[in-house]
N, C-alpha and C positions, 0 to 999 in steps of 0.2 A: 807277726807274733812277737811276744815280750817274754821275758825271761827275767823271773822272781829270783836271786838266792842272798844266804846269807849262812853264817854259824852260830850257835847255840853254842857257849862256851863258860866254863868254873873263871869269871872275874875277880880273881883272889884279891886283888888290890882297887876294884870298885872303878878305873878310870874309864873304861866303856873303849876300851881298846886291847885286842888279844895281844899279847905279851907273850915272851920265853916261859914257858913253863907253865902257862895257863890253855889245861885243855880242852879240847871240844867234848861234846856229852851227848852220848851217841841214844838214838832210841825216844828223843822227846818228839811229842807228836805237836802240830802246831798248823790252824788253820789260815787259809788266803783268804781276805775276804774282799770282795767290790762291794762297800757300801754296808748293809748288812748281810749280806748273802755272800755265805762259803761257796766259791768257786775251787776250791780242791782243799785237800787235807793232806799232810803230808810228814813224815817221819824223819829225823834226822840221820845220816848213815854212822861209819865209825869213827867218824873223826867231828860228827857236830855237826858238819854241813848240810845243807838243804836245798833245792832247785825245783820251782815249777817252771814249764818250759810252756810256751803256746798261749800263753794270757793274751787278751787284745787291751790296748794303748789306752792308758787309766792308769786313776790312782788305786792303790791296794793298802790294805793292814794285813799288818802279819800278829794272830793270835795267838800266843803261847796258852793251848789245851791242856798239856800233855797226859794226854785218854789213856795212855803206855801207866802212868806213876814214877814213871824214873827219877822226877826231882825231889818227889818225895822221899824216893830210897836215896838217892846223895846225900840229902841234908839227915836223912838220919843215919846213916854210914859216916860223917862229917863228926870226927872227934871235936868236943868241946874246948 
């Protein structure tokens, strides 16, 4: 068995790399997919992070859903 994870994180400065000060963002929802079929769904906890566990040996995409709304509420909590 394989094991997915990754972080959902505020990239203030755009370089596709977590930084000091740049944090995770808890509560987005986001699908695994093999090919086009969701093999699980899964939320991110308080720090951003995410893990599916038990995948068998393939490739995967990871969908940013987020069925929750939470980036919706950021970017409109996100002073201009």
């Amino acid at each position: 068995p394989r094991t997915l994870s990754g972080v959902v994180w505020n990239d203030a400065d755009g370089d596709g790399a977590v930084d000091a000060g740049e944090t995770g963002i808890a509560g987005v929802t986001l699908d695994i997919l093999s090919g086009t079929t969701v093999v699980a769904t899964v939320s991110t906890d308080a720090v951003g992070a995410y893990s599916v566990q038990g995948l068998a040996a393939g490739p995967y995409a990871v969908e940013l859903t987020d069925d929750n709304g939470v980036l919706a509420l950021q970017f409109l909590l996100t002073p201009a």
